[in-house]
C-alpha positions in Angstrom: 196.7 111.6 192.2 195.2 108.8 194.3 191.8 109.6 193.2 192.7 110.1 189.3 194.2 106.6 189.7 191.4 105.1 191.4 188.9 106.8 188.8 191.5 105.6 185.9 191.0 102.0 186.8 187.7 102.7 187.4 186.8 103.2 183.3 189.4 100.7 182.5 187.3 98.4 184.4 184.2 99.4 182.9 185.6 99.2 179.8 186.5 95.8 180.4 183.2 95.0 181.3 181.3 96.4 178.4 184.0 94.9 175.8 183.7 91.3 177.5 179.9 92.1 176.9 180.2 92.8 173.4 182.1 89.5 173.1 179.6 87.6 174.4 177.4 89.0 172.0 179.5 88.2 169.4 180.3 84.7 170.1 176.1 84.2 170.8 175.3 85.1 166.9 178.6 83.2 165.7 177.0 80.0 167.3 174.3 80.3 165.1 175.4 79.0 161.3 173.4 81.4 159.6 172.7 84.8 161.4 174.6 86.2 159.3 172.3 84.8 156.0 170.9 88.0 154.6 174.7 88.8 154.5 175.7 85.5 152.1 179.0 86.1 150.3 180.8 83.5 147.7 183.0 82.5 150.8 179.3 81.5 153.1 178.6 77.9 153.3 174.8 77.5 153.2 172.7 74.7 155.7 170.0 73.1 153.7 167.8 70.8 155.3 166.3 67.8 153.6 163.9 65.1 154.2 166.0 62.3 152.6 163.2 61.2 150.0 164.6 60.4 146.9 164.4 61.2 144.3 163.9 64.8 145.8 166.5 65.2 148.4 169.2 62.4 149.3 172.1 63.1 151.9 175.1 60.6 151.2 177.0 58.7 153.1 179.9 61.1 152.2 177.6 64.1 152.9 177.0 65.4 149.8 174.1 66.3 148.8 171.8 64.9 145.2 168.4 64.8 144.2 166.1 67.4 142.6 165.4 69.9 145.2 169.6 70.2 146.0 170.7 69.8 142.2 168.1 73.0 141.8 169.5 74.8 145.0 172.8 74.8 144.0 172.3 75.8 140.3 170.2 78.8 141.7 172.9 79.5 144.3 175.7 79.6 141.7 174.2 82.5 140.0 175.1 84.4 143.3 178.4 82.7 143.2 178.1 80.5 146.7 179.0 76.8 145.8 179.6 75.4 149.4 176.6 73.5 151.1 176.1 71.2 153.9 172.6 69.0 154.2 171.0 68.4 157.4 168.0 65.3 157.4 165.4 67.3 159.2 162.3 65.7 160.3 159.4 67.2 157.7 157.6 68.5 160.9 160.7 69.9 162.4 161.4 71.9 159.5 160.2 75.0 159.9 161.2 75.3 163.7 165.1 74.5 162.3 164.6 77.5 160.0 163.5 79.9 163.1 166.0 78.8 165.2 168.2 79.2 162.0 170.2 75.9 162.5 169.9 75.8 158.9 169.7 78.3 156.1 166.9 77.1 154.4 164.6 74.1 153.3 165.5 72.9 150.4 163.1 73.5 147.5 161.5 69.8 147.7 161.1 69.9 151.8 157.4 71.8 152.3 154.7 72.4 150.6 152.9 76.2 150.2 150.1 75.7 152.6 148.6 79.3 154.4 149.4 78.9 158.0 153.1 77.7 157.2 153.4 81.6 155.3 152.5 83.2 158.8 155.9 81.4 160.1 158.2 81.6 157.4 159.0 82.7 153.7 158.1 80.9 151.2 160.4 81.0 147.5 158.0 81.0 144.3 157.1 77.4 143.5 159.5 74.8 142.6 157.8 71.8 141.7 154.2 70.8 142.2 152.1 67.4 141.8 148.8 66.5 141.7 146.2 64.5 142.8 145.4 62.0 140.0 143.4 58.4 138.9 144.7 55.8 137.2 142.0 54.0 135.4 141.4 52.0 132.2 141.3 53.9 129.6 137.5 54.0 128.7 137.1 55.6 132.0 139.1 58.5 131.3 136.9 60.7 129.8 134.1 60.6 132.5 135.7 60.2 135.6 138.0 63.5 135.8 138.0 64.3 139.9 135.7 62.9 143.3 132.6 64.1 142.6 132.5 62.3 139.2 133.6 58.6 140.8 130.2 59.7 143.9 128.2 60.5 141.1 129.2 57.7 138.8 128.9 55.0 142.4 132.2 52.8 141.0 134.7 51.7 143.3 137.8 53.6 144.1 141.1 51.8 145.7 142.8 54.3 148.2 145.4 53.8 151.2 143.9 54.3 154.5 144.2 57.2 156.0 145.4 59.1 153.0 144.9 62.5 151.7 142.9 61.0 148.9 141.1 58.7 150.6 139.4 62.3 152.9 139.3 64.2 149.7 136.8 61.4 148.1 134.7 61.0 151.3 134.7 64.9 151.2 133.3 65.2 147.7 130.7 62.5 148.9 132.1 59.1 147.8 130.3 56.5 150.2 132.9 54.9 152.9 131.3 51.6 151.1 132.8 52.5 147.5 136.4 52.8 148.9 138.2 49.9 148.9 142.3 50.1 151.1 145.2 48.5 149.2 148.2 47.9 151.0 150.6 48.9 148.3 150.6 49.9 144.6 151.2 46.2 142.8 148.3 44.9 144.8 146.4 48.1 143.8 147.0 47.8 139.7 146.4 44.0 140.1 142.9 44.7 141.3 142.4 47.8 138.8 143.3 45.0 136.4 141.0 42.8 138.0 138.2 44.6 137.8 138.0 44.7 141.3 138.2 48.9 141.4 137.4 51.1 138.7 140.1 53.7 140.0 143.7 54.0 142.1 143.9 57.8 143.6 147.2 58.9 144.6 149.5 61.9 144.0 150.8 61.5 140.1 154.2 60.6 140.0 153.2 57.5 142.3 150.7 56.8 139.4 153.1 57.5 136.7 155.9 55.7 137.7 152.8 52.4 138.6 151.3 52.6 135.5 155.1 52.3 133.6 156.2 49.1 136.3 152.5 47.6 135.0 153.4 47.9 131.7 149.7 47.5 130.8 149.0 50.2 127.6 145.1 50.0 128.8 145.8 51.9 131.6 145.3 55.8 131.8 146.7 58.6 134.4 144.2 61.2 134.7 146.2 64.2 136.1 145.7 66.5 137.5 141.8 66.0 138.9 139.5 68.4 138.1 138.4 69.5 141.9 141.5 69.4 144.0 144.4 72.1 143.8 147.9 71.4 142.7 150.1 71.1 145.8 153.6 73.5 145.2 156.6 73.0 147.2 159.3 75.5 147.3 162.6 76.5 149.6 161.6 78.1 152.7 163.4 80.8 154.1 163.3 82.3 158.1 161.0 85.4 158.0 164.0 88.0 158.3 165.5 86.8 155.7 164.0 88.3 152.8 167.3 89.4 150.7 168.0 85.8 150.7 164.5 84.8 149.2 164.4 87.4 146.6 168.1 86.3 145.5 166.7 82.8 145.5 163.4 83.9 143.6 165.8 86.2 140.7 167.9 82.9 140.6 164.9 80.4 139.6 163.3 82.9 137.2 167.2 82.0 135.6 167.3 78.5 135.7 163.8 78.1 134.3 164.6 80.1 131.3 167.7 78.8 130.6 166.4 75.2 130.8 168.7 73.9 133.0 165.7 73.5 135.4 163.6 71.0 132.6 167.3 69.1 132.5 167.5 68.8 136.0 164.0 67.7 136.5 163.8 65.2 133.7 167.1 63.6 135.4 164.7 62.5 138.0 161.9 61.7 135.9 159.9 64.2 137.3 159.0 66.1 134.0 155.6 66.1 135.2 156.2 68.2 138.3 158.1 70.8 136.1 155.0 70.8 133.7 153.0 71.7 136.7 154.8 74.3 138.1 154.2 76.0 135.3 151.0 76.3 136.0 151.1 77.0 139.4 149.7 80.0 141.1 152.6 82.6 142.2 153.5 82.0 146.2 151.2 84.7 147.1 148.4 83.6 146.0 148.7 80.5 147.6 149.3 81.7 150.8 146.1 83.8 150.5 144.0 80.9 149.6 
């Protein structure tokens, strides 16, 4: 009887011990907010994180969430019934480790852009929104200078910040270091456009868009989007087991853009231009292969 007792607490102990195991287990995958995200139900509050750059994404002070990229997450979201979200600012280059550690759902659908290497780390939704590299020039010039290799070939002078994305783009296309000429900010740039001064401003087009309407000037042209350099796409990004949740999001922007609730919702933020070029874009496959 001694030795049935002693073997009986024996189990009761290991059962003890595996039980207290499973709970630490447990608690472990509650401490992150969304294990659990292929498994999203109406009652789920979703983590997006934002870069705080209106008017894509902007966290209020209340915590709320506006902007493009959220308005467009939620609408997509409520046609799988979840309304309850919670922004996080996230760093842009912090993004995509927040998403593998899974403190947050997802990115919200302004946060990255589709580049390759980023689609060996995470999931990418189809495109969102996309702008372009783009000139704004006097009109006259808008016929003949359509991308880079037109302002080397043509030898006229092109006003880019330092250090930019467009300023390496020219000098790849083989504009001469000589023919670019910094600006410190856009006003000074369209005053020496206006000048005379350059025969070109390069930057992405919704800077240009939104320079060319404070100038109002009606001799100045946009020319978007240029003729050698690809669109850039953003779209919500999603940890790499999470596929469910991608393809929900994917079946729910195929929605909104056929509604048109996703023209309203861009037009709100006067980016009817991105939403003109997304429908262009190549599907997220394509440019992940690229």
């Amino acid at each position: 009887m001694l030795k049935m007792k002693s073997r009986s607490r024996s189990v009761s102990a290991t059962g003890i011990s595996t039980l207290g195991a499973l709970m630490s287990l447990l608690m472990s995958l509650i401490v992150s907010p969304s294990v659990f995200a292929a498994e999203l139900t109406p009652a789920d509050t979703i983590t997006i994180a934002i870069g705080n750059e209106p008017p894509y994404a902007v966290l209020n002070p209340d915590g709320t969430l506006t902007g493009a990229g959220p308005d467009i997450d939620r609408a997509i979201w409520g046609y799988a019934g979840i309304t309850k979200f919670k922004g996080e600012v996230v760093p842009y280059g912090a993004m995509i480790p927040a998403v593998q550690a899974r403190r947050v759902t997802m990115v919200s659908a302004a946060g990255l852009n589709i580049r390759p290497e980023r689609c060996e780390q995470i999931l990418f939704s189809e495109p969102v929104m996309c702008n372009s590299q783009a000139f704004l020039l006097q009109q006259q010039n808008a016929s003949r200078l359509k991308g880079y290799k037109e302002i080397a070939a043509s030898k006229v002078k092109l006003a880019v910040l330092p250090g930019s994305v467009q300023e390496r783009a020219a000098l790849a296309a083989g504009v001469k270091r000589e023919d670019l000429v910094p600006f410190p900010d856009g006003t000074s740039a369209v005053k020496m456009l206006q000048d005379g001064r350059v025969d070109a401003i390069a930057l992405n087009d919704t800077a240009l868009i939104e320079l060319k309407k404070r100038a109002n000037d009606g001799s100045l042209e946009v020319v978007m989007p240029l003729s050698d350099t690809p669109m850039d796409c953003a779209a919500a990004v999603f940890n790499k087991a999470d596929a469910s949740l991608r393809d929900t999001y994917n079946a729910g922007l195929k929605k909104l853009v056929e509604s048109g609730e996703y023209a309203k919702i861009m037009a709100k933020y006067g980016l009817e231009n991105d939403a003109r070029l997304m429908s262009l874009a190549k599907p997220t496959a394509e440019q992940c292969a690229r």
